[in-house]
C-alpha positions in Angstrom: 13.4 -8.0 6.6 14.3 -5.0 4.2 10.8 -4.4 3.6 9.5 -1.2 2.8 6.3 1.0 2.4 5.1 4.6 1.6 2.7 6.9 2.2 1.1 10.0 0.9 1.0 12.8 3.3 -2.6 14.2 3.2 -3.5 10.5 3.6 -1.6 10.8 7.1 -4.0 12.9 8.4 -7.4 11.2 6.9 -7.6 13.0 3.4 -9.1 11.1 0.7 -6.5 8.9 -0.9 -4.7 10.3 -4.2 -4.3 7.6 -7.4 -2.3 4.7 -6.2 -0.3 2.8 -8.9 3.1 2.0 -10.4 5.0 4.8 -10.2 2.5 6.5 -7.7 4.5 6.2 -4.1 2.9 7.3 -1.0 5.6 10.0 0.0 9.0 8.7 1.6 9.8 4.9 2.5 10.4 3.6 5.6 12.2 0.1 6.1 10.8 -2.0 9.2 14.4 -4.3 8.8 16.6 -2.0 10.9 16.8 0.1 14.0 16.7 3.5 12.0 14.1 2.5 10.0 11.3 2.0 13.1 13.2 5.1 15.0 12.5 7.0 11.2 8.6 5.5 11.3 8.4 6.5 15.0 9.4 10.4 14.3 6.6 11.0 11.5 3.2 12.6 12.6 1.3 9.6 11.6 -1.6 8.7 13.6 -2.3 5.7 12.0 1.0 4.6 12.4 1.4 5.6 15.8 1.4 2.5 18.7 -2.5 2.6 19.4 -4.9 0.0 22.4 -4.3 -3.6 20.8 -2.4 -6.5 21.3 0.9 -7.3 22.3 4.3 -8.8 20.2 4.5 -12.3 21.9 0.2 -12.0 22.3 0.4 -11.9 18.1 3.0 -14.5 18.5 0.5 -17.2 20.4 -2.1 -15.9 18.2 -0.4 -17.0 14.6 0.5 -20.6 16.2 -2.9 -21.2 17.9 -4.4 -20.2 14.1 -1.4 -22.2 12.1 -0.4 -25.1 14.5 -4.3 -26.3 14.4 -5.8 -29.3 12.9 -3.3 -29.5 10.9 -0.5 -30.6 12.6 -2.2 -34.1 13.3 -1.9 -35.3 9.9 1.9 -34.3 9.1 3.0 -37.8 10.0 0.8 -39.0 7.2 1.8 -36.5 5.1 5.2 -37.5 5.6 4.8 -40.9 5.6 3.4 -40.3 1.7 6.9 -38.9 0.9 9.5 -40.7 2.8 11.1 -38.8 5.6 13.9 -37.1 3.1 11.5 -35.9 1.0 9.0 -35.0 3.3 11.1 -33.1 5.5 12.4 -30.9 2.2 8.9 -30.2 1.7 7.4 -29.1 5.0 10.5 -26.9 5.3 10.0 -25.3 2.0 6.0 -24.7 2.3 6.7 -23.7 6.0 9.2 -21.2 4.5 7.1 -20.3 1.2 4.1 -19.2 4.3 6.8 -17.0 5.9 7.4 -15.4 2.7 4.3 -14.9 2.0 2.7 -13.3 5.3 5.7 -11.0 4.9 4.4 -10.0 1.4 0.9 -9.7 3.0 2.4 -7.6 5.7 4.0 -5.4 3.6 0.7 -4.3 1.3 -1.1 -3.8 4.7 1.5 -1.5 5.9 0.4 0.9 3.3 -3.2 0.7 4.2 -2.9 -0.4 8.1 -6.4 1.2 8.2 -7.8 -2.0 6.9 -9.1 -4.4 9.7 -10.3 -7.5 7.1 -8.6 -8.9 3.8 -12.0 -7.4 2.5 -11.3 -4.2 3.2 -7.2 -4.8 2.3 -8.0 -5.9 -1.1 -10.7 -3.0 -1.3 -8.1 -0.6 -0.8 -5.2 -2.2 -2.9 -7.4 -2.0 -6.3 -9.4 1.2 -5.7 -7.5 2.3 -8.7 -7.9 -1.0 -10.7 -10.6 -1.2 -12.6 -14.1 -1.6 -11.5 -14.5 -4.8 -12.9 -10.8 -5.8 -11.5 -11.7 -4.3 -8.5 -14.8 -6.5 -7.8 -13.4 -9.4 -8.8 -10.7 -9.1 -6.6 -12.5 -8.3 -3.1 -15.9 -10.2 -3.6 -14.0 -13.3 -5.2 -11.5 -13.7 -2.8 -14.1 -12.5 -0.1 -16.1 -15.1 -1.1 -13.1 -17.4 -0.9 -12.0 -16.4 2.4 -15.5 -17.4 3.4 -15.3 -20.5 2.0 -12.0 -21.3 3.5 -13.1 -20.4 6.9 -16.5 -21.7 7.7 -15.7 -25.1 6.6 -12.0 -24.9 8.6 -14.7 -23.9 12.1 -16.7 -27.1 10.9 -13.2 -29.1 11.1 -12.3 -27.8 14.6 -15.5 -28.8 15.6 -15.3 -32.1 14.2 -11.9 -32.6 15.7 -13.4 -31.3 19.2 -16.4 -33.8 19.3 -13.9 -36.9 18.0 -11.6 -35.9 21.0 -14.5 -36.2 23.2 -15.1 -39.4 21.9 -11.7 -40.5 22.5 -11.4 -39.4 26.4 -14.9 -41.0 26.9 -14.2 -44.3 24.1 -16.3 -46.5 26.5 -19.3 -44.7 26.0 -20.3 -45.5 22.5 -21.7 -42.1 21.2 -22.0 -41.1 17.7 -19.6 -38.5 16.1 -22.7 -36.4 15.5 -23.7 -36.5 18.9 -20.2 -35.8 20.3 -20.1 -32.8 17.5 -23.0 -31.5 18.7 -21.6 -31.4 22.5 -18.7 -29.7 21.8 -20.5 -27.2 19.7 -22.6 -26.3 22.7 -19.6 -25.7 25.1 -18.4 -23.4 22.9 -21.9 -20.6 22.8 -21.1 -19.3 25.6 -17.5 -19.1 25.8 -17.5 -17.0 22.7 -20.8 -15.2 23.1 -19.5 -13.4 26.2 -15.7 -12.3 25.3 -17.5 -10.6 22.2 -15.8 -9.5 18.8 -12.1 -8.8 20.3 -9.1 -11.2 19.8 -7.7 -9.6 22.9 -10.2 -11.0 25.1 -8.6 -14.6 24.6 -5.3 -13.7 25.8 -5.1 -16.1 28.6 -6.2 -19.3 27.0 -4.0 -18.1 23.5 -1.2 -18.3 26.2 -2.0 -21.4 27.5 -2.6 -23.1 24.5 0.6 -22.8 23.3 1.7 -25.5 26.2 -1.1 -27.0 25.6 0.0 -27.9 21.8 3.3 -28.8 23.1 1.8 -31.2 25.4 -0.6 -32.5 23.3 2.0 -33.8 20.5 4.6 -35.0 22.9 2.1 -37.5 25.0 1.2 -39.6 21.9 5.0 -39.2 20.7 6.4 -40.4 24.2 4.0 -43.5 24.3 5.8 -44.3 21.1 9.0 -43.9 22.3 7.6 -46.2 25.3 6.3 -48.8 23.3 9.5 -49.1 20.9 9.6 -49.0 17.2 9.1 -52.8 17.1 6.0 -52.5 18.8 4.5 -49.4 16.9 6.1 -49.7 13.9 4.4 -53.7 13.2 5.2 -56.1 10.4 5.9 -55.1 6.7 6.3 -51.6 7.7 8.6 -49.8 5.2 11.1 -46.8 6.4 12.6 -44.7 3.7 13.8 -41.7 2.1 11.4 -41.4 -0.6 8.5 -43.7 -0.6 8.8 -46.0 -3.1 5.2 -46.4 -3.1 5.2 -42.6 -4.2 2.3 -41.5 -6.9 0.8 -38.3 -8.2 -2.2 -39.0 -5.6 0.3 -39.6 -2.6 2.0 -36.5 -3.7 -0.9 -34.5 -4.2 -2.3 -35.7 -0.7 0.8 -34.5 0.9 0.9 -30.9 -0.6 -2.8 -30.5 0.4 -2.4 -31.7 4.1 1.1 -29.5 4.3 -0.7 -26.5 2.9 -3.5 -26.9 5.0 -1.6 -27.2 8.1 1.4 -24.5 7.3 -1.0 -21.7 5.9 -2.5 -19.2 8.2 -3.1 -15.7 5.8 -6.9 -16.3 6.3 -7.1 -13.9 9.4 -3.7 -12.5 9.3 -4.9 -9.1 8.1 -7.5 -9.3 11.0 -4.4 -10.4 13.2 -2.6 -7.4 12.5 -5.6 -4.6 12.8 -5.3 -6.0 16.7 -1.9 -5.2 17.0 -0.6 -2.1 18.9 2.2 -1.8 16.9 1.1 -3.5 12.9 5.2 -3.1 12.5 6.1 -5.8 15.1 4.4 -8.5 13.1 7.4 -9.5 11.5 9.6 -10.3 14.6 6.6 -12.1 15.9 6.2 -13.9 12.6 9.6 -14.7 12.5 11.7 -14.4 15.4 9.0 -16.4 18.0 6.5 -17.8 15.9 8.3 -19.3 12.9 11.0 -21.6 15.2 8.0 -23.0 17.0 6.0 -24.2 14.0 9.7 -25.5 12.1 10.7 -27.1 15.0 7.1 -28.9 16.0 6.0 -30.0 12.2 9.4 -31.2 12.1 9.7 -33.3 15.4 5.9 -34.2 14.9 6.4 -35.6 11.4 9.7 -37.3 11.7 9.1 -39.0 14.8 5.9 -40.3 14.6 7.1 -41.6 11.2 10.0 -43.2 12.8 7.9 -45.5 15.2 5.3 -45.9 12.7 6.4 -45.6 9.3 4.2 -46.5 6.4 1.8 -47.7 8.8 0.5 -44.3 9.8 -3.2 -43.7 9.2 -5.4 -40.7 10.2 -4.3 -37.9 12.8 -1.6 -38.2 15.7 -3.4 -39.7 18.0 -5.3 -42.4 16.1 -1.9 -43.8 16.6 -1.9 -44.1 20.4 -3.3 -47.3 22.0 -6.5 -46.7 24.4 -5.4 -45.7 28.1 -4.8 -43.2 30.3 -2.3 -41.2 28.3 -4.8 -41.3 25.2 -7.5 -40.0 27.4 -5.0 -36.6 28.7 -3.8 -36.5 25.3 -7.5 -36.3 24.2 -8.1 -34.0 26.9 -5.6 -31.4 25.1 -6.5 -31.9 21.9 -9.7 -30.7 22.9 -8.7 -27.7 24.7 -6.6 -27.0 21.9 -9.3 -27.0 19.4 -11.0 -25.0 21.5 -9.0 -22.2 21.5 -8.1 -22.5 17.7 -11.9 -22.3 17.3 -12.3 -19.1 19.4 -9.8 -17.6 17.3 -10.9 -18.4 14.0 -14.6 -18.1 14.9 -14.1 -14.5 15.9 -13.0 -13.8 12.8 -15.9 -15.2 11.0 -18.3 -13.9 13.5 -17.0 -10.7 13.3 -17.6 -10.7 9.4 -20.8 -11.7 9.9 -22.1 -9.0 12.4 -20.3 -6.1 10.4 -22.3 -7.5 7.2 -25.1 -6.7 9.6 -24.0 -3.6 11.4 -23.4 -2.2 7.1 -27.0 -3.4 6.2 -28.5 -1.1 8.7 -26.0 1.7 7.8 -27.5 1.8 4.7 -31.2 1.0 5.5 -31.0 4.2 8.1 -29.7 6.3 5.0 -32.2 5.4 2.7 -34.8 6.0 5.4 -33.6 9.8 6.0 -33.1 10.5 2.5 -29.4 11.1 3.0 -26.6 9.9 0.7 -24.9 6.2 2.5 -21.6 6.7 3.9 -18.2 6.5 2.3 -18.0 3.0 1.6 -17.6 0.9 5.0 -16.9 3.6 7.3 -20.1 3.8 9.5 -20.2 0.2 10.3 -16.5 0.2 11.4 -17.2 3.3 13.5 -20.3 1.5 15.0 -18.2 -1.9 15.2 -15.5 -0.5 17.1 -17.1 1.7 19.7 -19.4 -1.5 20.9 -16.4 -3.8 20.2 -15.1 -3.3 23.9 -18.6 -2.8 26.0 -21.4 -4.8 24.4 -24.7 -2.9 25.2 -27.5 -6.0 25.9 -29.0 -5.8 22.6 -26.0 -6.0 20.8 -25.0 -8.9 23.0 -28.1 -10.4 21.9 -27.7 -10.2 18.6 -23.9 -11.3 18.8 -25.5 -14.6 20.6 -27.4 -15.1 17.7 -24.6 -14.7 15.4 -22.1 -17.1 17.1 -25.1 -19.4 17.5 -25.6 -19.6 13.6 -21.9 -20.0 13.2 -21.6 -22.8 15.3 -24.3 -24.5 13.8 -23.4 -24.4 10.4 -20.1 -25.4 11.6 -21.7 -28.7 13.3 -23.5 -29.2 10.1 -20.2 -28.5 7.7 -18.2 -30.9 10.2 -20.4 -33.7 9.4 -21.1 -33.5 5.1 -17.5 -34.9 5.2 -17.1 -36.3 8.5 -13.8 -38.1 8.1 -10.8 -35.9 9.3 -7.7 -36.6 6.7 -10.1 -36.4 3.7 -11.6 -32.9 5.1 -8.2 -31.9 5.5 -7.2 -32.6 1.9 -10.4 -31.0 0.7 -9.9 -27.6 2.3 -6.3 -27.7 1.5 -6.6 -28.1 -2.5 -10.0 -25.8 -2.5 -10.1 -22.2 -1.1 -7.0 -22.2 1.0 -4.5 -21.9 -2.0 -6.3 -19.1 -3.6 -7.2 -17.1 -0.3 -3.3 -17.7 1.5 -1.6 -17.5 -1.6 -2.5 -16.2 -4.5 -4.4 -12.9 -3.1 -1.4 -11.6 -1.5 0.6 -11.7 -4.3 -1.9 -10.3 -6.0 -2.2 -7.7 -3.7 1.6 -7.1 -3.9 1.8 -7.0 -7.4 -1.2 -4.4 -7.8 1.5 -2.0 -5.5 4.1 -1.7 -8.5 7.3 -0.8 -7.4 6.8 1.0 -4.6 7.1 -1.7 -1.8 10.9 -2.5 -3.8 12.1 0.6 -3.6 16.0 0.5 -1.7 15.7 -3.3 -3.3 18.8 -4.9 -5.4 17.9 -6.0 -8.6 18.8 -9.2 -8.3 16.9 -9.3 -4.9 13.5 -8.4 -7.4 14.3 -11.1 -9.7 14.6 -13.6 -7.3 11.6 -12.4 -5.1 9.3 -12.9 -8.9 10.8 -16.0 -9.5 9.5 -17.1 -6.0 6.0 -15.5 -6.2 5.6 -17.1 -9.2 6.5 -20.3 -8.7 3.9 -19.9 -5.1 1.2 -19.1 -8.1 1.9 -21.8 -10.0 1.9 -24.6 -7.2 -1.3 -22.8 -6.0 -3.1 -23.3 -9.5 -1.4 -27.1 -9.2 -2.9 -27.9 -6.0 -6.3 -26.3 -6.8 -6.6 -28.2 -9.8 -5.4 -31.5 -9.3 -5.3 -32.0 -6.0 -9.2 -31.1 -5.4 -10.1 -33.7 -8.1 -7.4 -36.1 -6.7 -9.4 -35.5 -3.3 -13.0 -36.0 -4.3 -12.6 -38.8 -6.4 -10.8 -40.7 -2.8 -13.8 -39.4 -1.3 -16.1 -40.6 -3.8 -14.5 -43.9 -4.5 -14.7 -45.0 -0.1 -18.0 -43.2 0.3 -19.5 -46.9 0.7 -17.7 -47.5 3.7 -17.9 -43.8 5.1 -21.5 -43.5 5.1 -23.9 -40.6 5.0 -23.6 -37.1 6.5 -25.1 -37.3 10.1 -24.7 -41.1 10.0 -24.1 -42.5 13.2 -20.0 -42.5 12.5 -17.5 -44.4 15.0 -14.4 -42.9 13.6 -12.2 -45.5 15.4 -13.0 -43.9 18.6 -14.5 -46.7 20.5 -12.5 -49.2 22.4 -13.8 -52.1 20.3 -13.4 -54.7 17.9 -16.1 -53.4 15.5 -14.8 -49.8 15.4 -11.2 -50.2 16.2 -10.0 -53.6 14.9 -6.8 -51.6 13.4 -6.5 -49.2 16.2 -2.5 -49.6 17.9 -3.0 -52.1 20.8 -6.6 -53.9 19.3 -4.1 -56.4 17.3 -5.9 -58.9 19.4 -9.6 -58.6 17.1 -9.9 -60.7 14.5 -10.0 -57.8 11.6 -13.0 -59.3 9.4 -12.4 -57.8 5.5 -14.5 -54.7 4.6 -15.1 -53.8 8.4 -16.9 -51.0 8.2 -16.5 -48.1 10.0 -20.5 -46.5 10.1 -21.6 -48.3 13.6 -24.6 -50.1 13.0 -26.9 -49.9 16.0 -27.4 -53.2 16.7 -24.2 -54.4 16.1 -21.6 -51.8 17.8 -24.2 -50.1 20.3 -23.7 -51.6 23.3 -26.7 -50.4 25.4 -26.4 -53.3 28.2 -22.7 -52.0 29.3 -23.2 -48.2 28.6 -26.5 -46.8 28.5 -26.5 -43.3 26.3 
């Protein structure tokens, strides 16, 4: 991996850190790509460095797919089917690849501050010698950002959760709200009592990874079962490029690709878990990058194969009703759960340090003392209750998971329709927050993390950045405005947020007329897919 960082000495031992900058190295650098270069990190006196209590390589591993292989991962046959599978495939592997890059970058700038536990504090510490004005912008902007991209990706994963439950249970016609709202609540406790640690999940972040392996090849091997003249239906078009391809198809594809291939979000937070930060590219690469090639891969060409053009919404809106849609609905729920867990500990976390740093500084203004260096309290607080929760911190971490998962229900359903949300968080926030901060971040380093690096090697590596910035600023721009016009132009057959929403999970004619194996309904034109109550609740047969 050739990467390399540096490091002042007094900073090795907790001295104030001297002006950071181009030409301002941190002592000696030490490459992570070889053998000498960890036995070389391994001999320095370097306490942060040093292998501390965290979590494991292949722990890190399960962690990056269950945050990467999401939500996302249900709309790549979609996605692909926008493109054509030539095309499509070029592009997953290039924005899978474009990620790897760039979660190396970001694991390179947090190798010189591995102190940092958030991208807050990361980007804190990159520009504490930019400007003040630089400096602000940069960690409450793409604070903010990260927010913005996290909160609403919980209210997706608690969507998807309560539209899996209505799968499993499709003869019980319940409103997506109400299903939502269910799955919401199953969560409290789950994540109320494991607390503010990643670690605590390692069992279910083991599990799930057969559990996403499971959960893609059920719908795919009812496919295969059925046969591509079954699934595949009349006037359905297989090709190498679409030739139905448009800017909107395009942009639609990038945004669900991004959305499902990113993961930078929590990566920092990832790798202040770790007991060794230095192993996170050989679980990047070397166990979690083949997974996630060859699943988006398989998922996408597949699934396009037996369905081609006619491929609408995620995976397993593609499956007919029956017992392998109701296990397959099972695991996607179980899934989602975990993902949840992991992403919602993150933003819980956020949350309860905000307040942990808000009484910091009220109990210094109290005593008339000066507030402490900037953060530093609450992480010392944070981290000595992080593994034994006294019962009114508990209490108060309830409450905070509580709030969480109730803006999360009410985020899941101001745009409750699962490819359209997926669009809309890939073209917003994710794009600034996954990309463009940590190559900001690297470029505020200067030449210090290229130091041992060809010249050729840098020119390449800036020609790559930059072309990540630039389809960033692409995406942001065009593809949110491609998104919310879509939304805005269906909205009439959506309906309202908290409307009573069927989202093709009930096994009937009035929600499901296009649903694989309801060919028999007579489809009326403009069936609408907000349940009326009189005319899709069907109270007599299943009494909610």
């Amino acid at each position: 991996f050739g990467s390399s960082f540096v490091r002042q000495p007094n900073q090795l031992h907790g001295a104030p850190p001297l002006p950071y900058g181009r030409g301002h190295c941190r002592v000696r650098a030490m490459s992570y790509g070889s053998t000498e270069g960890k036995a070389q990190s391994s001999s320095m006196a370097c306490p942060d460095m040093s292998p501390r209590m965290g979590t494991s390589l292949l722990f890190t591993s399960g962690a990056i797919l269950g945050d990467v292989v999401g939500a996302g991962i249900l709309t790549t046959v979609v996605a692909i089917a926008n493109l054509g599978w030539l095309l499509g495939s070029f592009t997953m592997v290039g924005m899978i690849m474009a990620n790897a890059h760039i979660s190396l970058v970001l694991w390179r700038v947090y190798m010189h501050f591995p102190e940092a536990r958030t991208l807050s504090e990361l980007l804190d510490l990159t520009f504490n010698d930019a400007s003040e004005f630089k400096r602000k912008v940069m960690v409450q902007g793409i604070g903010y950002a990260q927010s913005f991209a996290l909160y609403p990706m919980l209210g997706l994963l608690i969507l998807t959760m309560g539209k899996s439950l209505g799968m499993l249970f499709h003869n019980y016609h319940v409103c997506l709200p109400k299903w939502t709202l269910l799955a919401a609540s199953l969560l409290m406790p789950f994540q109320t009592l494991a607390g503010p640690k990643l670690g605590s999940y390692k069992g279910l972040v083991y599990v799930n990874c057969a559990t996403i392996v499971a959960t893609i090849l059920l719908p795919l091997g009812e496919m295969v079962h059925q046969g591509a003249l079954v699934t595949r239906g009349e006037g359905t078009i297989l090709a190498a490029v679409s030739p139905d391809l448009n800017i909107g198809g395009v942009l639609s594809s990038l945004c669900s690709i991004l959305f499902a291939t990113t993961g930078q979000v929590i990566q920092v937070e990832i790798m202040g878990e770790m007991r060794d930060p230095s192993e996170f590219p050989e679980a990047y690469m070397g166990l979690a990058l083949p997974f996630m090639m060859a699943v988006f891969l398989f998922v996408g060409l597949v699934g396009y194969y037996y369905r081609g053009s006619a491929a609408t919404g995620m995976l397993l809106d593609n499956m007919p009703f029956g017992t392998p849609f109701r296990i397959a609905s099972a695991l996607l729920f179980f899934h989602m759960g975990v993902t949840y867990l992991i992403k919602g500990t993150i933003g819980c976390r956020a949350l309860y340090k905000r307040r942990l740093h808000w009484l910091s500084e009220s109990s210094a203004g109290v005593g008339g003392g000066l507030p402490a260096a900037r953060g530093s309290e609450p992480k010392a607080i944070f981290r000595s209750i992080s593994g034994n929760f006294p019962p009114p911190e508990r209490a108060t971490w309830g409450a905070v998971v509580g709030g969480v998962l109730v803006a999360g229900v009410v985020n899941s359903q101001m745009v409750p329709f699962f490819s359209d949300l997926v669009d809309l968080l890939g073209a917003t926030f994710l794009p600034l927050v996954c990309w463009v901060a940590p190559i900001a971040m690297y470029a505020q380093l200067g030449e210090c993390h290229r130091q041992g690096n060809s010249r050729i090697a840098t020119l390449v590596e800036n020609a790559l950045l930059t072309s990540y910035v630039v389809l960033a600023a692409v995406v942001m721009t065009f593809g949110t405005t491609t998104t919310l016009m879509r939304v805005h132009s269906n909205w009439h057959t959506y309906g309202g947020p908290f409307a009573c929403h069927c989202e093709a999970m009930w096994s009937t004619c009035s929600c499901s007329a296009y649903h694989p194996g309801m060919e028999a309904c007579a489809a009326s034109p403009g069936l609408s897919l907000v349940a009326n109550a009189s005319a899709i609740f069907d109270f007599a047969e299943k009494p909610w």
